[in-house]
C-alpha positions in Angstrom: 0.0 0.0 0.0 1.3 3.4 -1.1 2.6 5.5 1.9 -0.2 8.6 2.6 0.7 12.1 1.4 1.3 13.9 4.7 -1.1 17.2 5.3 -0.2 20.6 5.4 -1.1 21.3 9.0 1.0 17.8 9.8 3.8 19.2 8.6 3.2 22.7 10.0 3.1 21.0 13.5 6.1 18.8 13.3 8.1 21.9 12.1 6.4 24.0 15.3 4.7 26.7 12.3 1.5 27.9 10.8 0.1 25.9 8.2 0.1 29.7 5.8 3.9 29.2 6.8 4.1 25.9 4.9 2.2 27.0 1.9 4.5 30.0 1.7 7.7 27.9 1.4 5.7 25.4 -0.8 4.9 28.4 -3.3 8.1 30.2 -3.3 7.1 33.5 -0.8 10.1 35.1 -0.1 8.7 36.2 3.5 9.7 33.3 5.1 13.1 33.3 7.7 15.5 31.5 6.8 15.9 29.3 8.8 12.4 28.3 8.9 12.9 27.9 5.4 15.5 25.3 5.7 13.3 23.5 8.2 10.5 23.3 6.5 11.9 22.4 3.1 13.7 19.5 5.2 10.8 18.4 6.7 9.4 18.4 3.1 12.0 16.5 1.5 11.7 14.0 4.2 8.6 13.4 3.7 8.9 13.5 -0.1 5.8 16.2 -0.2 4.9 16.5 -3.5 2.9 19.7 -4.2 -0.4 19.5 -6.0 -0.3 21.3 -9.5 -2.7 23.6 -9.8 -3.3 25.5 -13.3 -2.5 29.6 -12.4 -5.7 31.0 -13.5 -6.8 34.6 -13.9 -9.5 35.7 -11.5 -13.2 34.8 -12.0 -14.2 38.4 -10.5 -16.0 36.9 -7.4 -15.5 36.7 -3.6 -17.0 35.0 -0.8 -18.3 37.3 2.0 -19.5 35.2 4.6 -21.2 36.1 8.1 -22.1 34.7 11.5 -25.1 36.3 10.6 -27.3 38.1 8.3 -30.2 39.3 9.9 -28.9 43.3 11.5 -28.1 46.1 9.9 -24.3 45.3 11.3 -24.5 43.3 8.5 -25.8 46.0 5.8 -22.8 48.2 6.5 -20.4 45.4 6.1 -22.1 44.6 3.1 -22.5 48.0 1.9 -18.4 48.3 1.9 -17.7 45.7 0.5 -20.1 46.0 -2.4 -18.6 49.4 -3.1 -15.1 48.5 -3.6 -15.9 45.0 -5.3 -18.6 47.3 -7.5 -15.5 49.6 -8.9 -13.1 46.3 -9.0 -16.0 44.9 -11.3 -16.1 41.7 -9.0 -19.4 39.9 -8.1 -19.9 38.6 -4.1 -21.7 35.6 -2.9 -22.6 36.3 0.6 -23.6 33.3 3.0 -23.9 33.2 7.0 -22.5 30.2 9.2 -26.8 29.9 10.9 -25.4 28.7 13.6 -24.8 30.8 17.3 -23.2 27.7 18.4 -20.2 27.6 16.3 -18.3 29.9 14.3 -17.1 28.5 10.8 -18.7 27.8 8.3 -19.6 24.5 7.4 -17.8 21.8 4.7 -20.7 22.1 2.3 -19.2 25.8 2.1 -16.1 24.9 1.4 -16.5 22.6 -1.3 -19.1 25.5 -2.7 -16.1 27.5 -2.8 -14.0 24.9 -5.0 -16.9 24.1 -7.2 -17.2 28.3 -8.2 -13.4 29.0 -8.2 -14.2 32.1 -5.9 -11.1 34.6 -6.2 -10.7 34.9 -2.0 -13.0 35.0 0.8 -13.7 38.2 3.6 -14.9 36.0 6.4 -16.9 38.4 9.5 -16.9 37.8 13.0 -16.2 34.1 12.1 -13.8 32.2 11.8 -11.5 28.7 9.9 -10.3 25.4 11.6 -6.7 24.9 10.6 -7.9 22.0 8.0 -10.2 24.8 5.8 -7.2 27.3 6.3 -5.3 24.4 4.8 -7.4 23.3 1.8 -8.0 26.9 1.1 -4.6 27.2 0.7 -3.9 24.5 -1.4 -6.6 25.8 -3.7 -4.3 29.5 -4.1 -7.9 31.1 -2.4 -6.7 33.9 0.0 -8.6 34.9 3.2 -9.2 38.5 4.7 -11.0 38.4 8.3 -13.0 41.4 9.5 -13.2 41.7 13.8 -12.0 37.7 14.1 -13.5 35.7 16.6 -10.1 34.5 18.5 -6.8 35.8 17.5 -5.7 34.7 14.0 -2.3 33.5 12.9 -0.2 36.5 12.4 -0.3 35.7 8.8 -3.6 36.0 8.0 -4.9 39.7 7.6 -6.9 41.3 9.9 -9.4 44.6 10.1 -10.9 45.8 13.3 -11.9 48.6 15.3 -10.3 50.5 18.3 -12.4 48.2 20.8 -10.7 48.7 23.9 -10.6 52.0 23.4 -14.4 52.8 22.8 -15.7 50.8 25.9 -13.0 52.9 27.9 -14.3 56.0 26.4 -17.9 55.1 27.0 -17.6 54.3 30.0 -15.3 57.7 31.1 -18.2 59.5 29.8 -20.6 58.0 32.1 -18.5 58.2 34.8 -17.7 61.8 34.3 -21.4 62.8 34.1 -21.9 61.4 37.8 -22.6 57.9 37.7 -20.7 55.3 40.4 -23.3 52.6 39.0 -22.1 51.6 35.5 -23.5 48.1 34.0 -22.4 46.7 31.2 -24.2 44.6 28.8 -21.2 42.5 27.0 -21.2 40.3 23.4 -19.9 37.0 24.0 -17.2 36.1 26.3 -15.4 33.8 23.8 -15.6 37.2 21.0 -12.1 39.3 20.6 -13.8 42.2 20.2 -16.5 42.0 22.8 -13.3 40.9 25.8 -11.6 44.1 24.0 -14.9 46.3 25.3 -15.3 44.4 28.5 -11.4 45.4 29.2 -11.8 49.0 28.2 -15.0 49.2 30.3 -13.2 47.0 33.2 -9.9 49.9 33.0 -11.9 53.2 33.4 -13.8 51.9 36.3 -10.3 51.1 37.9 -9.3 54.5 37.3 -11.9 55.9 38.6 -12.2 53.7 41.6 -15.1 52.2 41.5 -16.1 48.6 41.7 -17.6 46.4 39.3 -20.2 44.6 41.2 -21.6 40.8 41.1 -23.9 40.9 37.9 -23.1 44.0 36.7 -21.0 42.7 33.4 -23.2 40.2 31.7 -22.5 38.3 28.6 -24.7 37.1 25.5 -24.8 38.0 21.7 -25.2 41.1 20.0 -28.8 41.0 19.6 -31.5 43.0 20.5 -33.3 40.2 22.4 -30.8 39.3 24.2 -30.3 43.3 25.4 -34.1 43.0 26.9 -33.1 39.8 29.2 -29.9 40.7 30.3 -31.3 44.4 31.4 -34.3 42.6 33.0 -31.7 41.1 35.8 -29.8 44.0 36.0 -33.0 45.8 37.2 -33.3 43.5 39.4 -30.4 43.6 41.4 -30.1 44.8 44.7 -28.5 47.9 43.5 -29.3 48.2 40.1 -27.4 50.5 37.7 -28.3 54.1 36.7 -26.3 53.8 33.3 -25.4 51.3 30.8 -22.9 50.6 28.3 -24.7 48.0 25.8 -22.0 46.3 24.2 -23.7 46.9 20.6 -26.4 49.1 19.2 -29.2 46.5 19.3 -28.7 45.7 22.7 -29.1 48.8 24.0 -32.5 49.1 21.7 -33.0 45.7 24.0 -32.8 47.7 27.0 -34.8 51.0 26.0 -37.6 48.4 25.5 -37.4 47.0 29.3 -36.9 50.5 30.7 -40.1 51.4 29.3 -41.9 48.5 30.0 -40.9 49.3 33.9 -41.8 53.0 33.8 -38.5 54.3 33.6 -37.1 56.6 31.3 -33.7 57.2 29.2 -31.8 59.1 30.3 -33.9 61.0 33.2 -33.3 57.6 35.1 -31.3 55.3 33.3 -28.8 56.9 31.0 -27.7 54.0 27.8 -24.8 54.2 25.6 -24.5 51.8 22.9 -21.7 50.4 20.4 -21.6 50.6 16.4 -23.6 53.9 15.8 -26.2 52.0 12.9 -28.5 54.4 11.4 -31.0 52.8 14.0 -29.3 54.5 16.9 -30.1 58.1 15.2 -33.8 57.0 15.3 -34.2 55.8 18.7 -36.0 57.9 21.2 -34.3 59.9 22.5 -31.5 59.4 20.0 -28.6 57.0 21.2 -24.7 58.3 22.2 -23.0 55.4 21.2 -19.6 54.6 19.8 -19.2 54.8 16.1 -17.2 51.9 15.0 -16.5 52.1 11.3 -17.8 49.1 9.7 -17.7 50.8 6.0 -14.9 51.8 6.3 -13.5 48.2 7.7 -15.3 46.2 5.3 -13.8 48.4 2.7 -10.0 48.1 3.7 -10.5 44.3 4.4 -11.7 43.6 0.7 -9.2 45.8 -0.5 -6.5 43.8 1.3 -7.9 40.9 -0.1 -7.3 42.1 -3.9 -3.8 42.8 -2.9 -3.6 39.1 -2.0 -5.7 38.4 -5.2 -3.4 40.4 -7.3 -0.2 38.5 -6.1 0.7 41.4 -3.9 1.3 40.8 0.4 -0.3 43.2 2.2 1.8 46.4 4.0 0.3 45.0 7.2 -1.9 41.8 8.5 -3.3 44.1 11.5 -5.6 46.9 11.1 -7.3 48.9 13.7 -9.9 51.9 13.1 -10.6 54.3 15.3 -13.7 54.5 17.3 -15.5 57.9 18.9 -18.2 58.4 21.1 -21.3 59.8 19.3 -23.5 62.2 21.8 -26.6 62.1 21.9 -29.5 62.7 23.9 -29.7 58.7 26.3 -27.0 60.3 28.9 -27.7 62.5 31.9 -26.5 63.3 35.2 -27.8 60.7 37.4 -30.7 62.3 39.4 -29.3 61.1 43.3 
């Protein structure tokens, strides 16, 4: 029986690298140490890797943009950004969600979608690849561009983001330096790099301000709007419930107007609310939200044109990119009334 081809990602492991690593020295990159170089090639030769021919093609003129989820208008202004640059690129996109809050990649079924359309490279959004799609994308020449990751990526693999930390420490400061001592926070999930990056700017300006973070008063869930209304229904319900909020996105804090209502209290006379994204939704609330403008246009943008650098043959300046955020003011903050 013939001896098995060894994998990318086994050969990435037994040389201690990335699998992108691999793939680099396989295909000739010149951004490899060289050192590493030796080692993999060694490794290589050992193991008499042999690398799949693949045809160079021109590109098709589509991408894959592919979401956790589809159904917010988080998603409209991702997709509005990338449409625009793809538009004047004159590149189609095919735009799929993972439909599943349990997990955060896409499934095979997408992947083998991929192969069977010959898409020119993939912007993946708040999700995520196991180390064996990262591979077979690879081997297939189909570069990947993530926009706010889910974990921390392999320094390879290009990034775009927002200032995170920094807006939940300059939301919260602003509460805090209108009067409040009792500042909740309703977080996205705990296992999210972006939402831990809020939590921890929210988490710093309390410190410096010396004042504690109570039992209950950071809670976790998704980004959603439903989610906002149960979280904000315990924090009520604490013993000393909070007399501001920081809402760890835009729909969550619509969450919360909805229960502060329901119990007769009103924004920001009695509970002042900032939220996080600044969607057109936030301009429309009553009163009108301060939040902090992340912006997703403007990220979705730079990530798909990172990803026709790639495309074109060309490595990115940078793999990390990090917009600045700002606090938007509106009319959901006040002095606290004790």
């Amino acid at each position: 029986m013939a001896k098995r081809r060894p994998t990318l990602a086994e050969i990435a492991g037994e040389a201690g690298v990335s699998v992108s690593t691999v793939s680099k020295v396989i295909n000739g990159h010149l951004d490899v140490a060289a050192e590493t170089r030796r080692q993999v090639e060694r490794l290589l030769e050992h193991h008499r890797y042999q690398q799949r021919r693949h045809r160079k093609r021109r590109p098709v003129g589509l991408i894959d943009l592919v979401f956790l989820d589809l159904g917010s208008p988080w998603a409209m202004e991702i997709l509005t950004g990338v449409e625009e640059v793809t538009h004047d690129a004159g590149f189609g996109v095919v735009v799929s969600a993972v439909h599943d809050r349990k997990r955060s990649r896409p499934g095979r079924k997408w992947l083998d979608n991929i192969q069977a359309r010959r898409s020119d490279g993939v912007v993946l959004v708040l999700s995520e690849l196991s180390s064996q799609q990262q591979e077979q994308l690879d081997a297939l020449g189909v570069p990947v561009v993530l926009v706010d990751p889910v974990g921390d990526p392999a320094r390879e693999i290009p990034a775009v983001g927002a200032a995170n930390w920094d807006g939940g420490l300059t939301a919260t400061e602003h509460l805090i330096g209108l009067g409040h001592r009792r500042v909740a926070m309703l977080a996205g999930p705990a296992d999210v790099m972006c939402s831990r990056a809020r939590v921890d700017g929210y988490r710093s300006a309390m410190r410096d301000a010396g004042l504690p973070v109570p039992d209950g008063y950071v809670s976790h869930g998704d980004f959603l709007a439903g989610t906002g209304k149960d979280l904000t229904e315990v924090l009520l319900d604490l013993p000393e419930p909070p007399t501001a909020i920081f809402a760890g996105s835009d729909q969550m804090a619509r969450g919360a107007y909805e229960v502060l209502y329901k119990r007769g209290l009103r924004v920001p006379d009695d509970v002042s609310v900032v939220g996080f994204d600044d969607l057109p939704e936030a301009r429309w609330a009553t009163p009108p939200l301060t939040t902090v403008r992340q912006p997703l246009r403007d990220m979705a943008q730079m990530a798909t044109r990172m990803l026709f650098d790639l495309v074109n043959g060309n490595e990115p300046e940078t793999t990390r990119v990090e917009l600045a955020t700002r606090l938007v003011r509106r009319d959901s903050t006040a002095p606290p009334k004790e």
